[in-house]
N, CA and C of each residue as an Amber inpcrd file, in Angstrom:
protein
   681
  13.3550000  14.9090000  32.2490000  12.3930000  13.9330000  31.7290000
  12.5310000  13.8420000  30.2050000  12.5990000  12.6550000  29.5040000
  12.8200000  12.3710000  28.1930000  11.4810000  13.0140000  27.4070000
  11.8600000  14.1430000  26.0980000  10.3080000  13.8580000  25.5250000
   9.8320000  12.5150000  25.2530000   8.3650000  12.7970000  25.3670000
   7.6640000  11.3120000  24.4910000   8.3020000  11.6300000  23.1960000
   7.8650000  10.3150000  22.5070000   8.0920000  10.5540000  20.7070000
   6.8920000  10.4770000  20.3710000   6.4970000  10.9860000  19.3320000
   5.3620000  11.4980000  18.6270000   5.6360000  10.1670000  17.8350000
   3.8160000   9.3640000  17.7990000   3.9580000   8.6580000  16.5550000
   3.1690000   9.0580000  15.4530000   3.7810000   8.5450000  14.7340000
   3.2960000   8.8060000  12.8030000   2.2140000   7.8130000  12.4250000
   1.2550000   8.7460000  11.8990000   0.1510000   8.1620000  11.0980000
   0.6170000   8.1070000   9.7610000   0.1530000   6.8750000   9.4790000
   0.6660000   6.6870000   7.9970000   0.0330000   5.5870000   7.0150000
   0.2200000   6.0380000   5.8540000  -0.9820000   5.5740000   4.8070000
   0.2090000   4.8940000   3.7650000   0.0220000   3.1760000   4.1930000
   0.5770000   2.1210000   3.4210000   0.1500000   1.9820000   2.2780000
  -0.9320000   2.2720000   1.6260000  -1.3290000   1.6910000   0.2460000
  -1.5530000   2.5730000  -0.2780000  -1.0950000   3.4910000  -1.2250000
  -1.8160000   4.5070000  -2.2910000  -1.4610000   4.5510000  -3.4190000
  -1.8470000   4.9940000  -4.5440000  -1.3240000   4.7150000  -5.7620000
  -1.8980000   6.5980000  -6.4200000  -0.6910000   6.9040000  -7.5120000
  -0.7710000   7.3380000  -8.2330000  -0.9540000   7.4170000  -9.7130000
  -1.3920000   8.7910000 -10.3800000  -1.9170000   8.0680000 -12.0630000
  -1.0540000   7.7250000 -12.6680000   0.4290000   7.0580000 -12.3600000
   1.2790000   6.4560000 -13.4390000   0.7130000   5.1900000 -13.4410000
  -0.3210000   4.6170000 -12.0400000  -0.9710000   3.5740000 -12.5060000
  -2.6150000   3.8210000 -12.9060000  -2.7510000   3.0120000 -13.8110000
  -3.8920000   3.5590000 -14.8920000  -5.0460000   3.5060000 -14.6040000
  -5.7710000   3.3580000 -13.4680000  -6.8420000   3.2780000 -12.4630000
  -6.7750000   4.4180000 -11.7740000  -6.1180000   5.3570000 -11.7000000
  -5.7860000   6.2520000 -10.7420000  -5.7190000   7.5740000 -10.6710000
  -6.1950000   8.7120000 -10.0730000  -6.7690000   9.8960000 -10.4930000
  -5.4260000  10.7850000  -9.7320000  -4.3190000  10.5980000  -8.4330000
  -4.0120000  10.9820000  -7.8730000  -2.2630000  11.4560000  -8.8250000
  -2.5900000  12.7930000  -8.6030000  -1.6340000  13.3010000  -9.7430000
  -0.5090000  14.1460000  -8.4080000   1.0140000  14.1880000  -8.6630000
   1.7360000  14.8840000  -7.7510000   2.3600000  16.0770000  -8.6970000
   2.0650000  17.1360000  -7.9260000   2.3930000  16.8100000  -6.3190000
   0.9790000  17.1760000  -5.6110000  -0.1000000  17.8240000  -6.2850000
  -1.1460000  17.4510000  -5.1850000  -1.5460000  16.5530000  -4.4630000
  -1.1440000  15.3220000  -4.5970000  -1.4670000  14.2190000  -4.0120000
  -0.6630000  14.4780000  -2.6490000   0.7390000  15.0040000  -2.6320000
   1.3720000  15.3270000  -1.5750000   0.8300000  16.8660000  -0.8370000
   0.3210000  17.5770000  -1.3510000  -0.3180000  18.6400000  -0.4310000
  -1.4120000  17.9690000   0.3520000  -2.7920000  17.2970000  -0.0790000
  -3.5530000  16.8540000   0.4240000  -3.4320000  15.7870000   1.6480000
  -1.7220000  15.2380000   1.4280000  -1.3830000  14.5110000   2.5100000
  -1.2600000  14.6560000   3.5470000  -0.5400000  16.1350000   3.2680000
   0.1570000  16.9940000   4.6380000  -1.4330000  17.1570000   5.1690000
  -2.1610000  17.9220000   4.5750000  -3.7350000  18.3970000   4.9610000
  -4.3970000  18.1840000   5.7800000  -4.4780000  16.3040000   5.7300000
  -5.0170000  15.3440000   6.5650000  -4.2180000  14.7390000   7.3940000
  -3.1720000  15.6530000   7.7730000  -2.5350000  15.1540000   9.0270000
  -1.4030000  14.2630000   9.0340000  -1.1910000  13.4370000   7.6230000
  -0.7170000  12.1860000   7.4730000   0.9530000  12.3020000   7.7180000
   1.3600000  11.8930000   8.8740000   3.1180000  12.1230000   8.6290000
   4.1300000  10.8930000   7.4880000   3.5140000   9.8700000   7.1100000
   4.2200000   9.3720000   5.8010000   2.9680000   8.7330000   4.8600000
   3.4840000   8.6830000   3.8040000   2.4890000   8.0310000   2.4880000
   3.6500000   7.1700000   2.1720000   3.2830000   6.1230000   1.8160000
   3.6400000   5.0900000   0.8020000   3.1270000   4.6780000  -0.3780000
   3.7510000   5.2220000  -1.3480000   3.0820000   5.1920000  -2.6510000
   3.5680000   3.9550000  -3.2380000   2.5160000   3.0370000  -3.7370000
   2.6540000   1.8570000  -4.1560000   2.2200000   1.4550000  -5.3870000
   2.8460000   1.7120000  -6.1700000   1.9310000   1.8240000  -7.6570000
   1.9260000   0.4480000  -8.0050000   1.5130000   0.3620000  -9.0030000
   1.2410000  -1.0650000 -10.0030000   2.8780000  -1.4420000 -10.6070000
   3.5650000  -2.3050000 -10.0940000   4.8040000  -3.0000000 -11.2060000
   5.6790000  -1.4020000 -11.3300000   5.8380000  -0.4970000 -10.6100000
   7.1790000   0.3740000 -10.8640000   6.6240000   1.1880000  -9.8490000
   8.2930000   1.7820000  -9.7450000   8.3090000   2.3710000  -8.8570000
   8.4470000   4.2640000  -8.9660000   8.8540000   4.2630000 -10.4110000
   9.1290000   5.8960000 -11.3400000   8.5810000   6.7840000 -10.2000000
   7.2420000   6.9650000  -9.9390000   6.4370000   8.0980000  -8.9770000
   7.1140000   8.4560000  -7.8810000   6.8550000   6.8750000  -7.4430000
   7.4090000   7.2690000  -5.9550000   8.4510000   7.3650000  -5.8320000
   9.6210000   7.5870000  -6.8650000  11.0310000   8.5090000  -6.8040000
  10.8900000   9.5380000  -7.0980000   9.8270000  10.3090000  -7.9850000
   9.7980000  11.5080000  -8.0610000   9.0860000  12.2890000  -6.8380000
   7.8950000  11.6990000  -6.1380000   6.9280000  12.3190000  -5.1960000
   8.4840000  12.1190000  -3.6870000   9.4270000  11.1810000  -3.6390000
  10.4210000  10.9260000  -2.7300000  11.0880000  12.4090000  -3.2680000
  11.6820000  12.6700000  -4.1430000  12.2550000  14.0330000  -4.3050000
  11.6490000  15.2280000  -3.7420000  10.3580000  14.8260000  -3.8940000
   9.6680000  16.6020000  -4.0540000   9.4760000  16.5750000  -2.2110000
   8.8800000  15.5150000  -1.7390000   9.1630000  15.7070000  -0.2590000
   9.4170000  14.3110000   0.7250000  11.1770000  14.1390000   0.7670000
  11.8090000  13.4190000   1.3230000  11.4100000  12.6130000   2.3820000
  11.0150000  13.5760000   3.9190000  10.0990000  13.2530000   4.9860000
   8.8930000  12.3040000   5.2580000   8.3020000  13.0710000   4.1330000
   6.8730000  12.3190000   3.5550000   6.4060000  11.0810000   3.1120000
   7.5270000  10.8930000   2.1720000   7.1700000   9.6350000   0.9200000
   7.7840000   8.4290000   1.3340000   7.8530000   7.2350000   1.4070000
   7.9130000   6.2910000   1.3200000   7.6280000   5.5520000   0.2320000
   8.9340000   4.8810000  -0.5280000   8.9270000   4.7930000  -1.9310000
   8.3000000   2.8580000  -1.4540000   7.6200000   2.6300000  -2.4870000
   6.8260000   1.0830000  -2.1770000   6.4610000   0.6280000  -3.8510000
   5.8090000  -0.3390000  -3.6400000   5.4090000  -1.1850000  -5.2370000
   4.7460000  -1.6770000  -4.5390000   3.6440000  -2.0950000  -5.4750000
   2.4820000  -3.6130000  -5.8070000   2.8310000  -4.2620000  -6.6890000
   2.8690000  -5.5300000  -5.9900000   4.1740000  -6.2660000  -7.5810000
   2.8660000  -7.3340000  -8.1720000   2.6440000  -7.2720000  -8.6720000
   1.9310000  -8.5260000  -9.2090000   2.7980000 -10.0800000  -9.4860000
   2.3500000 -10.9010000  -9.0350000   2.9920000 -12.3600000  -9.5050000
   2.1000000 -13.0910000 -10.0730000   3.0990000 -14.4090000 -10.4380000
   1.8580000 -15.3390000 -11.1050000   1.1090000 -15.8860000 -10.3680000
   0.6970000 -15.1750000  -8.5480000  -0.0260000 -15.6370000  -7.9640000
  -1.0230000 -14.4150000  -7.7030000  -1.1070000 -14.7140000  -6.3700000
  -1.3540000 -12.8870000  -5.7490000  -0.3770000 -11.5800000  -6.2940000
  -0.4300000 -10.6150000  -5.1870000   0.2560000  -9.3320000  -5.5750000
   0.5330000  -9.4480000  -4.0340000   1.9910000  -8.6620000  -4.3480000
   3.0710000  -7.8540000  -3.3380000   2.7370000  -6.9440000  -3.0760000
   3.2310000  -6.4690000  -1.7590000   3.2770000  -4.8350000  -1.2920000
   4.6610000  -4.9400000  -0.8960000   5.3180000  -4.0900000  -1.0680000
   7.0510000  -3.8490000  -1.0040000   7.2750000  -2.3600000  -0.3970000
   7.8300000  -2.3650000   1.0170000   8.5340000  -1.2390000   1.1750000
   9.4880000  -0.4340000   1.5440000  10.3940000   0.5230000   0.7300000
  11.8820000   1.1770000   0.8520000  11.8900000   0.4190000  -0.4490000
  11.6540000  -0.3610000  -1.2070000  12.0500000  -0.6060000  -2.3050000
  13.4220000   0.2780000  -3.1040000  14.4030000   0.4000000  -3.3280000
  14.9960000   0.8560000  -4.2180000  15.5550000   0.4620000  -5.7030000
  14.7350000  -0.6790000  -6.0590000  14.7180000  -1.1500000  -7.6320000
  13.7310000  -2.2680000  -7.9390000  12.7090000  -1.2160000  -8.9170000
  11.4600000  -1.8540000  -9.2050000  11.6590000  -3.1520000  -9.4360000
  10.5570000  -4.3310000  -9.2390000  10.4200000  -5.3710000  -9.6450000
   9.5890000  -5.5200000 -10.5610000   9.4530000  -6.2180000 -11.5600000
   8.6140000  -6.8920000 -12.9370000   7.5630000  -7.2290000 -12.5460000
   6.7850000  -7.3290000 -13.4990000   5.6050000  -8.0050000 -12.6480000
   5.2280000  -9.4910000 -13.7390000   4.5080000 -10.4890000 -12.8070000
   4.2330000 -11.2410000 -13.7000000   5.7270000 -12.6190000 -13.2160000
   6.2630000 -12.3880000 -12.0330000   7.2230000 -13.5550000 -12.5550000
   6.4500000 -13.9210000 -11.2010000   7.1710000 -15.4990000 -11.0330000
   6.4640000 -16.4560000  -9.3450000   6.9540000 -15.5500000  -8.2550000
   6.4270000 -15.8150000  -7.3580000   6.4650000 -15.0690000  -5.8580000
   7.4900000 -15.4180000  -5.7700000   8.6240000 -16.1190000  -5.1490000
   9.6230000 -16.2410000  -4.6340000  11.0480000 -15.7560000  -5.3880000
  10.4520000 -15.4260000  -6.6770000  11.6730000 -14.5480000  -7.7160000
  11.3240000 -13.4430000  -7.2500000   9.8770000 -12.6440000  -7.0860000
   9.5140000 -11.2130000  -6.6060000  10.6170000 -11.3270000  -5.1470000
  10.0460000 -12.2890000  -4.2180000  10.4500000 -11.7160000  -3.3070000
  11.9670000 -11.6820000  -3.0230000  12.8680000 -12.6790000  -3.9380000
  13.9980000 -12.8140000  -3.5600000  15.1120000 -11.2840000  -3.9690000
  14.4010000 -10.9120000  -4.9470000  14.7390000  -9.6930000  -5.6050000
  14.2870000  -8.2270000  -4.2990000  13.0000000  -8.7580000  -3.7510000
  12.8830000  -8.0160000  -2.5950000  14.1610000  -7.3870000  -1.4130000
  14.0980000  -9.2060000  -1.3800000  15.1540000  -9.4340000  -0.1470000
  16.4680000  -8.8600000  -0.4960000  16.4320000  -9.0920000  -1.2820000
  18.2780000  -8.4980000  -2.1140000  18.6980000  -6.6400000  -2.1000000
  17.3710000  -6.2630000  -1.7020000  17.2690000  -4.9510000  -1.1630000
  17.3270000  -4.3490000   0.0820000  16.6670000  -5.6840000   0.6570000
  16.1780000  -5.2310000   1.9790000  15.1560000  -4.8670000   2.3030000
  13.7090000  -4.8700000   1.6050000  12.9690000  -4.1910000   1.4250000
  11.7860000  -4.6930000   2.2090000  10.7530000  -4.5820000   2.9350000
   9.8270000  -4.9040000   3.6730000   8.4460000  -5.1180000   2.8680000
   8.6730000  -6.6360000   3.2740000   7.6630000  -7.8900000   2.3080000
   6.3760000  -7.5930000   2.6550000   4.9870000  -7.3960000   2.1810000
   3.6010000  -7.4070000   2.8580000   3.3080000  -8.0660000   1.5470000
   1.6330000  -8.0250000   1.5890000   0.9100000  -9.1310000   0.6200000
  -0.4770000  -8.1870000   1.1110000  -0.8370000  -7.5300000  -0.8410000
  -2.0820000  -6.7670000  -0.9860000  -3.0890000  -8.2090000  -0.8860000
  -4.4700000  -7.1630000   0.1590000  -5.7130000  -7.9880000   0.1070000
  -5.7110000  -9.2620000  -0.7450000  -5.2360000 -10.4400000   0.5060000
  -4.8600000 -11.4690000  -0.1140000  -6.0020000 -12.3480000  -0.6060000
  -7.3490000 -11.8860000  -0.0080000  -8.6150000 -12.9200000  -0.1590000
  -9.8950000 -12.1590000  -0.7720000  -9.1330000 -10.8880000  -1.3470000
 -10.1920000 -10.3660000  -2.1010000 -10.1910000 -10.8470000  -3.6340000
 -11.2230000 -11.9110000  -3.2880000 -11.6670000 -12.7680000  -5.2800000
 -12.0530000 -11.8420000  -6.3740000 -12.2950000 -10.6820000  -5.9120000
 -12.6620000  -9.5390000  -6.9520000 -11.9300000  -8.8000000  -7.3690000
 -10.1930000  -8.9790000  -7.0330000  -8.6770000  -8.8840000  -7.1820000
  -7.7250000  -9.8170000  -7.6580000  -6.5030000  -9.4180000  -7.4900000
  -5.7260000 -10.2350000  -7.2590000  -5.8940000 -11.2430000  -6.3760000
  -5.7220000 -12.5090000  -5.8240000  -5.9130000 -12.8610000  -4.7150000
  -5.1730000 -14.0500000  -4.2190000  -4.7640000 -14.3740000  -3.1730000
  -4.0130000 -15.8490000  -3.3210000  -4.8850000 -17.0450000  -2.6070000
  -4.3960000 -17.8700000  -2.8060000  -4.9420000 -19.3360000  -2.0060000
  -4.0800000 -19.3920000  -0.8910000  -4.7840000 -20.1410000   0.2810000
  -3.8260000 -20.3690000   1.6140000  -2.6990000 -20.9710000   1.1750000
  -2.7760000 -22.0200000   0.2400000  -0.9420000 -22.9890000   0.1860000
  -0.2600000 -22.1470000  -0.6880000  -0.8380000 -21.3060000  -1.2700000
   0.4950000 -20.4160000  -2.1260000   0.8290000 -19.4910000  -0.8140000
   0.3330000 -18.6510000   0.2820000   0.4820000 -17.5890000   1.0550000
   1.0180000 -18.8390000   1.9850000   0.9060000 -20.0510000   2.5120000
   2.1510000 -20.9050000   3.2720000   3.2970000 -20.8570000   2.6520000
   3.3250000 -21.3180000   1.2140000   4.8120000 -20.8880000   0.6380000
   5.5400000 -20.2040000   0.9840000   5.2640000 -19.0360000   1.1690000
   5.9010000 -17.4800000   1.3240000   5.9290000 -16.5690000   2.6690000
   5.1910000 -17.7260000   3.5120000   5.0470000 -17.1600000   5.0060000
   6.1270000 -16.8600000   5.4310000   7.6190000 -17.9110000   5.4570000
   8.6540000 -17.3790000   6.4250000   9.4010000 -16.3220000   5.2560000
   9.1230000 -15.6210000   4.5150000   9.6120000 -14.7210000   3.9580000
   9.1340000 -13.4010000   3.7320000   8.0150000 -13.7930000   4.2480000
   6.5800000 -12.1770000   4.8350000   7.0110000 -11.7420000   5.9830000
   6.9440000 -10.0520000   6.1220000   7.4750000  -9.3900000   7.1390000
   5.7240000  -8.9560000   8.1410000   5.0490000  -8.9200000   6.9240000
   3.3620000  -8.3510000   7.2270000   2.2940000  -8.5710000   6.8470000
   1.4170000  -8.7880000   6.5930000   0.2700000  -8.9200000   5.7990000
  -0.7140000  -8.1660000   5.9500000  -1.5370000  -7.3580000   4.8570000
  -2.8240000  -6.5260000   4.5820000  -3.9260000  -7.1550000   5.3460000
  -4.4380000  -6.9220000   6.5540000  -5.7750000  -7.1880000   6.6740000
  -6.8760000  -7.0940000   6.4770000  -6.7840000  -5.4140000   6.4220000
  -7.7720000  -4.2960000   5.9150000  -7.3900000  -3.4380000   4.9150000
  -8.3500000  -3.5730000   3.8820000  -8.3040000  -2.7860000   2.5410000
  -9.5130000  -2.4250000   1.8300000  -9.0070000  -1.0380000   1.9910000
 -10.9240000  -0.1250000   2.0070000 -11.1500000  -0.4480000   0.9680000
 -10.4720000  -0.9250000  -0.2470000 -11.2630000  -0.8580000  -1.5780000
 -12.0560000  -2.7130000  -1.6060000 -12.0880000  -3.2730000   0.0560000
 -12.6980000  -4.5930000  -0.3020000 -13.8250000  -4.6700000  -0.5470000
 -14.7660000  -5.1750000  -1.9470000 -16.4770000  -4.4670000  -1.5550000
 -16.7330000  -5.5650000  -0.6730000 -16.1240000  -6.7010000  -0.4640000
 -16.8610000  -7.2630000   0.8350000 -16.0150000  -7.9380000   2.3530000
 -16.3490000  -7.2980000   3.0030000 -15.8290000  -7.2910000   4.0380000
 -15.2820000  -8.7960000   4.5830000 -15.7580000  -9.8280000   4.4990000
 -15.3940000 -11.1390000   4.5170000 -13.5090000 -11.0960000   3.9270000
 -13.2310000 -10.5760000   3.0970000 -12.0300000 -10.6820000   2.4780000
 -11.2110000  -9.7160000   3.6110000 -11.4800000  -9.1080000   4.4520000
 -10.1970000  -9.0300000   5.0800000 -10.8670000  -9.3850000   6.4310000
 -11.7270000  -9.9410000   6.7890000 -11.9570000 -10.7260000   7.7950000
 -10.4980000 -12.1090000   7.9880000 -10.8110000 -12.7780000   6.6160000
 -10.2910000 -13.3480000   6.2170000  -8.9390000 -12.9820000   6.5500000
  -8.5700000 -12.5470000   6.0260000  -7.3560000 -12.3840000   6.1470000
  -6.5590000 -12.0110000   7.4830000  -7.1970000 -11.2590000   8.5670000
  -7.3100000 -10.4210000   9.6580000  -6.5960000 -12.1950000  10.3500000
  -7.7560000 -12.9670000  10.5600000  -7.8560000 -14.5740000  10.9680000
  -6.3880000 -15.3410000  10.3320000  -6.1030000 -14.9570000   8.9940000
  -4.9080000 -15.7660000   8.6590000  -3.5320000 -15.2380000   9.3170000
  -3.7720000 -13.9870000   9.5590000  -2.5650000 -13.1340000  10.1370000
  -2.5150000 -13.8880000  11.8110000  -3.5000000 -13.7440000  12.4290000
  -3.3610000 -14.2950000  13.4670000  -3.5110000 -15.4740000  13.7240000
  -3.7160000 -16.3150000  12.8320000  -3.5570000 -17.9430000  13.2290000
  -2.2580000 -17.9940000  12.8960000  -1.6110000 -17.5180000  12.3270000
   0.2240000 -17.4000000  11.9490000   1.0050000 -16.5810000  12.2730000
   0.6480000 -15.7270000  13.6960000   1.4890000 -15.0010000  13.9330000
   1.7920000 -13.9950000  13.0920000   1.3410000 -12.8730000  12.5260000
   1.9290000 -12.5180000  11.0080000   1.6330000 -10.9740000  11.7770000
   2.6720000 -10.1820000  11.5480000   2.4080000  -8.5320000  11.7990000
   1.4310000  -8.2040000  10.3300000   0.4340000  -7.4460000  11.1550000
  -0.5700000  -6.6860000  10.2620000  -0.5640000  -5.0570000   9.3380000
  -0.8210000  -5.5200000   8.8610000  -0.8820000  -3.6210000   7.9360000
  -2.4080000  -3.5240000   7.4900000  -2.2760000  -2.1190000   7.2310000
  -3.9510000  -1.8930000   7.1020000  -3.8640000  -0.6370000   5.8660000
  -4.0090000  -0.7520000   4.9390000  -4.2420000   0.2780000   3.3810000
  -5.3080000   1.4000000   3.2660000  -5.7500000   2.3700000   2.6740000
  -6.5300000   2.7390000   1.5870000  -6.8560000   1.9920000   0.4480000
  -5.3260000   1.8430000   0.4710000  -5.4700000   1.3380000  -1.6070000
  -6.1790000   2.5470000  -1.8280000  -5.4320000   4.0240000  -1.8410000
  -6.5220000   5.0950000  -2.2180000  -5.9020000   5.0560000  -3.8910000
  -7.0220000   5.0970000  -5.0440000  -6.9050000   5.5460000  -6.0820000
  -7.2790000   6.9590000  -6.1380000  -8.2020000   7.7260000  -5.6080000
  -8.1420000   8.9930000  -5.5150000  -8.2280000  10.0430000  -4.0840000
  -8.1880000  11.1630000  -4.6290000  -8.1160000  12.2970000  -3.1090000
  -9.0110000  11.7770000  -2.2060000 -10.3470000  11.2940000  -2.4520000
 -11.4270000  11.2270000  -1.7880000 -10.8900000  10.3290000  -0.1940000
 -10.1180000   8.7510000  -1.2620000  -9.7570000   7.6910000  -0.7490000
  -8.8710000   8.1480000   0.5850000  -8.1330000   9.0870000   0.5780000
  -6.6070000   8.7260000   1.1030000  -6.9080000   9.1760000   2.3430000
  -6.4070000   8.1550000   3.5200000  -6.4940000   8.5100000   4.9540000
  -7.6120000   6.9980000   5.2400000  -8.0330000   6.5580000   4.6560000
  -9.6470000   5.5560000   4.8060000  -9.0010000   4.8600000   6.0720000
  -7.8710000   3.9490000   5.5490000  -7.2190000   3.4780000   6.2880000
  -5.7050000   3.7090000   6.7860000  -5.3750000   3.9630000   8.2990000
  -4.2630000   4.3670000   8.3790000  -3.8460000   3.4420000   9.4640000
  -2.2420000   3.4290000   9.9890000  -1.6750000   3.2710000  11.5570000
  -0.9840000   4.1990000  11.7090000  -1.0300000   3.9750000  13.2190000
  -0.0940000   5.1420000  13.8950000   0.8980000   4.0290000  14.9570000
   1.7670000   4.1210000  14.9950000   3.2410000   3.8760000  15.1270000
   4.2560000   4.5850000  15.3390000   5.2740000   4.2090000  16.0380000
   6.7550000   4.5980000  16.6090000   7.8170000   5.1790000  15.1360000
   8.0080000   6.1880000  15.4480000   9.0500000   5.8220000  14.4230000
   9.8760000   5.5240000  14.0070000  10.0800000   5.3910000  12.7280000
  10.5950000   4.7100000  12.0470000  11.4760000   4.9770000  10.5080000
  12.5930000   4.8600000  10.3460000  13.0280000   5.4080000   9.0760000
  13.8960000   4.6340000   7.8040000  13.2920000   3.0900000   8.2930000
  13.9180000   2.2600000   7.4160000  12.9310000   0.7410000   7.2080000
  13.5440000  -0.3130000   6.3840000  12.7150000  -1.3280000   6.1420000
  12.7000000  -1.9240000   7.8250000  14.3750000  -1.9420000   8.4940000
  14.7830000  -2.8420000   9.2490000  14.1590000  -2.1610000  10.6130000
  13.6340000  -1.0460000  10.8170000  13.1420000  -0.2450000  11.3810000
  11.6110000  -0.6250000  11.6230000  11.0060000  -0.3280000  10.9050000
   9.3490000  -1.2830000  10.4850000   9.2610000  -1.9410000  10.9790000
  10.3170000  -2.8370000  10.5460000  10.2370000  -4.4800000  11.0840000
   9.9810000  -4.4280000  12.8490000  10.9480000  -3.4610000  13.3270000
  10.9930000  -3.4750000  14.7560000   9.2310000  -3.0480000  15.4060000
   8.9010000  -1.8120000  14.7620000   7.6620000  -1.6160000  14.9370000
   6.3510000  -1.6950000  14.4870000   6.1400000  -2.2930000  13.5070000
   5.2440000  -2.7090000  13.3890000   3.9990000  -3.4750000  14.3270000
   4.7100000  -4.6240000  15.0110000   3.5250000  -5.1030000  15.7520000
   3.2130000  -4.2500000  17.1280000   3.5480000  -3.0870000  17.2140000
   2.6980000  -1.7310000  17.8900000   1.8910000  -1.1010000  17.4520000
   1.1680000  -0.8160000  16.2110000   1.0280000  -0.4580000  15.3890000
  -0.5230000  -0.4730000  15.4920000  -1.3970000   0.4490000  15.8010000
  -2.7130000   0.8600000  16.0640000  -3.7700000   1.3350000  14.6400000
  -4.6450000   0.5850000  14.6660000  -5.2850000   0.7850000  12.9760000
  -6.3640000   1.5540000  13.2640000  -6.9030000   2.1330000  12.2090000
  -8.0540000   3.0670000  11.9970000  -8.7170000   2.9040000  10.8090000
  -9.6570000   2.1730000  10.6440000 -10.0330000   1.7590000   9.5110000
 -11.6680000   1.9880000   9.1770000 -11.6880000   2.6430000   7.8050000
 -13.0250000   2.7260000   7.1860000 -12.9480000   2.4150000   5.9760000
 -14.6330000   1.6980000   5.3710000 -14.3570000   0.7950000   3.9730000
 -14.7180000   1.9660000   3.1770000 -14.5540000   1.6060000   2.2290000
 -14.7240000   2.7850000   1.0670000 -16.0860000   1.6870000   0.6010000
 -16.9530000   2.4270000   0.2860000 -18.8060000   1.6540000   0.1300000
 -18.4110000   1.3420000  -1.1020000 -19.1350000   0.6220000  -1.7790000
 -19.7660000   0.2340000  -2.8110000 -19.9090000   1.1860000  -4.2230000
 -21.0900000   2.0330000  -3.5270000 -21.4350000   3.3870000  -4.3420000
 -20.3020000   3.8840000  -4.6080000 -19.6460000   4.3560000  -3.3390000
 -18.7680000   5.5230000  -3.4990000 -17.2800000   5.0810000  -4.4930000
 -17.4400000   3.4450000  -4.6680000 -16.5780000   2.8390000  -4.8640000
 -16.6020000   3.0780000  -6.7840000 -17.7630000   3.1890000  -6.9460000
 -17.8980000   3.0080000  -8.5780000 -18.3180000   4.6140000  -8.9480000
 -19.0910000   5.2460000  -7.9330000 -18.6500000   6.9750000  -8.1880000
 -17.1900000   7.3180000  -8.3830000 -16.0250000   7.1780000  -7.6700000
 -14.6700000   7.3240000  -8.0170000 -14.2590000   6.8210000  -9.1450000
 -14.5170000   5.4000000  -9.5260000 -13.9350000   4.9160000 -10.6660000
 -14.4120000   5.9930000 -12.0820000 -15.8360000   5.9940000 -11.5750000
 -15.9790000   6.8130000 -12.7180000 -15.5060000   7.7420000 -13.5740000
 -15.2650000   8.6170000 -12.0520000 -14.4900000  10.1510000 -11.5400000
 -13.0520000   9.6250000 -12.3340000 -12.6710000   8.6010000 -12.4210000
 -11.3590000   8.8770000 -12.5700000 -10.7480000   8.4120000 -14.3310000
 -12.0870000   7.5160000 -14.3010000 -11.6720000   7.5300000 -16.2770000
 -12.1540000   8.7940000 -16.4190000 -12.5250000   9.4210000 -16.0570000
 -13.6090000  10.6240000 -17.1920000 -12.3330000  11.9020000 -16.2770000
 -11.7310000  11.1610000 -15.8060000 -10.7440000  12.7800000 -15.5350000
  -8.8940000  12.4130000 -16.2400000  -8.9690000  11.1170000 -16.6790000
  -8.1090000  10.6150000 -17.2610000  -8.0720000  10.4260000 -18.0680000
  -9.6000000  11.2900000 -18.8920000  -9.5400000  10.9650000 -20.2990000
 -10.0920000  12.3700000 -20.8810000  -9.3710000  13.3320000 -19.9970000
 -10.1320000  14.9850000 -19.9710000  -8.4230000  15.2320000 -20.6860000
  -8.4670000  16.2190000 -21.8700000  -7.3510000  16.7500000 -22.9670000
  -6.6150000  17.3810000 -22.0420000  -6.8410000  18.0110000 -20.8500000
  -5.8080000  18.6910000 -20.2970000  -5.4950000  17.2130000 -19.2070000
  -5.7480000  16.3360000 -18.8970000  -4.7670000  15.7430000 -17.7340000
  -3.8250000  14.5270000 -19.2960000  -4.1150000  14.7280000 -20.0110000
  -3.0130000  13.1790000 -21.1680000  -1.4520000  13.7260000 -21.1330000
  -0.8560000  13.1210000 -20.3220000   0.3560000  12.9740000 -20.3680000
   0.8570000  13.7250000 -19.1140000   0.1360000  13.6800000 -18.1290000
   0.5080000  14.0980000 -17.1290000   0.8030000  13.0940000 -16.1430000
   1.4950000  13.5450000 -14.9730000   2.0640000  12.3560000 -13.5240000
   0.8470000  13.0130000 -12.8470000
């Protein structure tokens, strides 16, 4: 009898303090991963990718190297990335630079107005060149925005992903899937729409308790100049 395969829980959206909102320093960020069970992280920082080649070194298995690209529209989620993209140029230069990698296209919380966010005819633009789209993203304070989005994925056929967006320890795990595995962009692609979500919002409160937590620990003499 064949073993089953074990699938992997795994946490698409997280960011570390090379982006400047962000309290999650490595390699603890990678102990706490293992902790909670998580068999991959995708670290997605702001416009580079530096971290998540170093947190990819320290544990290979684990990491999943990714970006949040910002454009002159919405923002990207990119993953296997192997050469950062800029931020700030039109979507279809982000993504073509994507594609030229190989890299697996998503689109951060596209209808959260208290973000980045796009309009439906810019996210038609770019539909046949999206591999996935964010439905759920704990850092939405209002739930309508990935309602929203949940509805655009499925009026278009669109494979779903589901984030943290953890900026700190507290965050990470909020939102996860569990899935087949997988060890490449072209891989994903295959499994993704199997792909079982688990999702909790990160509140309000708890939302501006962290922020707090994280200037006042990013601006403490022993963390300046640290990853």
């Amino acid at each position: 009898m064949k073993k089953e395969e074990k699938w992997l829980r795994v946490e698409f959206h997280c960011h570390t303090a090379i982006t400047r909102d962000s309290s999650n320093r490595l390699p603890r960020l990678l102990q706490v991963t293992r902790q909670r069970g998580l068999d991959r992280l995708a670290i997605t920082d702001h416009n580079t990718i530096a971290n998540a080649l170093r947190a990819k070194e320290m544990d290979p298995e684990l990491v999943i190297v990714g970006e949040e690209i910002k454009t002159t529209c919405g923002e990207l989620l990119a993953y296997f990335v192997t050469r950062g993209v800029p931020k700030n140029v039109p979507p279809m230069a982000a993504i073509d630079l994507l594609k030229q990698q190989n890299a697996f296209i998503s689109v951060a919380h596209p209808f959260d107005y208290w973000r980045s966010s796009w309009t439906v005819d810019e996210l038609q633009e770019i539909l046949p060149y999206l591999d996935a789209i964010e439905v759920f993203n704990s850092r939405c304070f209002k739930s309508s925005a990935n309602q929203v989005a949940l509805e655009f994925a499925e009026k278009n056929k669109l494979a779903k992903m589901v984030g943290s967006d953890a900026h700190s320890q507290v965050e990470l795990g909020l939102a996860t899937q569990k899935l087949p595995q997988f060890n490449s962009a072209d891989e994903l692609r295959r499994v993704i729409r199997l792909a079982q979500m688990d999702t909790h919002p990160f509140s309000p409160w708890a939302h501006v308790c962290a922020n707090t937590s994280i200037l006042l620990g990013r601006w403490m003499p022993w963390n300046w100049g640290r990853k």
